[in-house]
C-alpha positions, 0 to 999 in steps of 0.5 A, a space after each residue: 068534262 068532254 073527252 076526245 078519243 079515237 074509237 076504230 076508225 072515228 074520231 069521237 068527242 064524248 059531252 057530259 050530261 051539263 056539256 050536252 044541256 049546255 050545248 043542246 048537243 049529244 056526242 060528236 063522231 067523225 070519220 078519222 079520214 075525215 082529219 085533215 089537221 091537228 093542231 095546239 092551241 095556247 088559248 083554245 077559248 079564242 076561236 068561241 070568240 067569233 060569230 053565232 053560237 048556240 050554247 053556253 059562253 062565258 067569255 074567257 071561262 067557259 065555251 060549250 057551243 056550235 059556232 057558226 062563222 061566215 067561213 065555217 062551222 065549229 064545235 066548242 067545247 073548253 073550260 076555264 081549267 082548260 084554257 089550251 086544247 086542240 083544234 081539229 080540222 075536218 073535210 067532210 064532216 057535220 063542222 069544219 072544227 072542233 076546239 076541245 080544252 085539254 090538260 095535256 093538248 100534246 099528247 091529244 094531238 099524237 093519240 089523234 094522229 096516230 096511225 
C-alpha cells in the first residue's frame, strides 16, 4: 500500500511494486515548498471520477492512476479499505494533485503541514 511521508524537505509518496505495475509509475517526490493546500477528503475515490487516466480504476474500489483532466494533472493512488484520504495541492511540481487513501487522513494532513 502507498505511504505518504516527508522526507527533508520532499514530500515523497512511496508505490508498492503492484501499485507502481498498475499505475505504470515509480514513487513520486515533491518539493515541500511546492504545497500549496491539504486537505481531508470523505471520499478521496471521487476526484479518479473525472477525465483520462493511465492506470488501474475500478470505480468506487480501487484507483492507481494519472488523471488528466481539462484543468490539471493528478495522481491517484486509494483503495476500497481507504476510501477517505487526502488531497495535496502543488505549484510547480510534475501533477497539480495527489489524492492518496489514508486509514488516519487527519493525522497525514498535520505530519505534511508541519513546519
Amino acid at each position: 500500500m502507498a505511504e505518504l511521508v516527508v522526507e527533508g524537505d520532499e514530500l515523497v509518496l512511496h508505490l508498492s511494486r503492484g501499485e507502481k505495475l498498475e499505475s505504470v509509475h515509480g514513487d513520486l517526490r515533491a518539493p515541500r515548498s511546492a504545497v500549496r493546500s491539504v486537505e481531508v477528503l470523505e471520499d478521496a475515490h471521487e476526484p479518479a471520477d473525472h477525465g483520462f487516466k493511465v492506470g488501474e480504476r475500478l470505480p468506487g474500489y480501487s484507483e492507481v492512476a494519472s488523471v488528466r483532466t481539462r484543468d490539471e494533472r493528478l495522481f491517484a493512488v486509494v483503495h476500497h479499505d481507504t476510501p477517505r484520504g487526502v488531497r495535496v495541492d502543488f505549484e510547480g511540481a510534475a501533477f497539480d494533485a495527489w489524492i492518496v487513501g489514508s486509514a488516519d487522513p487527519e493525522g497525514l494532513k498535520r505530519r505534511i503541514e508541519q513546519p
